[in-house]
C-alpha positions in Angstrom: 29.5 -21.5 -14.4 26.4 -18.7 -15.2 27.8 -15.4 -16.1 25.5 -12.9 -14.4 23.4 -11.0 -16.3 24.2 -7.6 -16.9 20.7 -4.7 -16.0 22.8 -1.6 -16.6 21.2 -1.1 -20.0 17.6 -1.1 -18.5 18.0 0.4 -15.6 19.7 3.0 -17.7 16.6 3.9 -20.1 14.7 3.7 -16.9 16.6 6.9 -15.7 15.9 8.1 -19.1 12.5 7.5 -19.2 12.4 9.5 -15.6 14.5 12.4 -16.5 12.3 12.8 -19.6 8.8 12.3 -17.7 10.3 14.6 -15.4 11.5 17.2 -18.0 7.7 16.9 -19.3 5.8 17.7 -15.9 8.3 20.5 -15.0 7.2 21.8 -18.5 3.8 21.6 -17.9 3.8 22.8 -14.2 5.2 26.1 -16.0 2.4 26.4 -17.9 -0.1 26.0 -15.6 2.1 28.3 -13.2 2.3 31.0 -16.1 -1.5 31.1 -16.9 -2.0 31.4 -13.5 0.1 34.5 -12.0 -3.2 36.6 -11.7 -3.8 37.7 -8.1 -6.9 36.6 -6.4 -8.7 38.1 -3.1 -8.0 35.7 -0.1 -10.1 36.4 3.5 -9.7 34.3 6.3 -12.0 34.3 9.5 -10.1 37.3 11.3 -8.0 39.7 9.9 -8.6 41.8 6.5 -8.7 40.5 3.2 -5.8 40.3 1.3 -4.3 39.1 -2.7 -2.1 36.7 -3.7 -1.0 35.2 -7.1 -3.4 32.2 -7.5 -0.5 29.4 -8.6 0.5 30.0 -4.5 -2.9 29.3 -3.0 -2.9 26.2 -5.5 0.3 25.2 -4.5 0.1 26.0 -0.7 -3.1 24.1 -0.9 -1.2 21.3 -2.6 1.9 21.2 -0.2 -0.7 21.4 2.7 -2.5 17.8 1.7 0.8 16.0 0.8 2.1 16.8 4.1 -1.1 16.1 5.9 -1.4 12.4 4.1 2.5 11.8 4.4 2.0 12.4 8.3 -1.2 9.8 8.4 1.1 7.4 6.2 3.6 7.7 8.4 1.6 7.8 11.9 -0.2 4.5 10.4 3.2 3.0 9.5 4.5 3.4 13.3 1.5 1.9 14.7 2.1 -0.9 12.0 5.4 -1.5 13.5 4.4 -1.4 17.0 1.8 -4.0 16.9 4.2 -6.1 14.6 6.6 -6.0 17.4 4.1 -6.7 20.5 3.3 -9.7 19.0 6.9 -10.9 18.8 
């Protein structure tokens, strides 16, 4: 009889090796964030012009393409899924 293998000791330096790369890009996503707190003049098409701290344009403009590509993963996910199950 094969006694199964135990994976808790991998899969626990694998939570350690995420906590720490974690720990590391919080760290440097303060440091970027800290050296960039100066305020920058924003104008859209209509309205006047107005400031904001630059790490908040960055990060708006950040947020704004991950949700924009997670929406076309999903939409091309659905689609996937659809034809999959018009050919059944």
């Amino acid at each position: 009889m094969k006694v199964a293998q135990r994976k808790a000791p991998q899969q626990d330096k694998d939570g350690r090796s995420r906590a720490f790369l974690s720990l590391l890009l919080a760290i440097l996503l303060l440091i970027f964030a800290s050296q960039n707190m100066h305020s920058v003049q924003v104008r859209l098409i209509v309205g006047p012009p107005f400031e904001l701290p630059l790490i908040l344009i960055i990060s708006g403009a950040f947020i704004a393409g991950f949700l924009l590509s997670s929406v076309h993963h999903l939409a091309r996910k659905v689609m996937r899924i659809r034809r999959r199950d018009e050919k059944l």
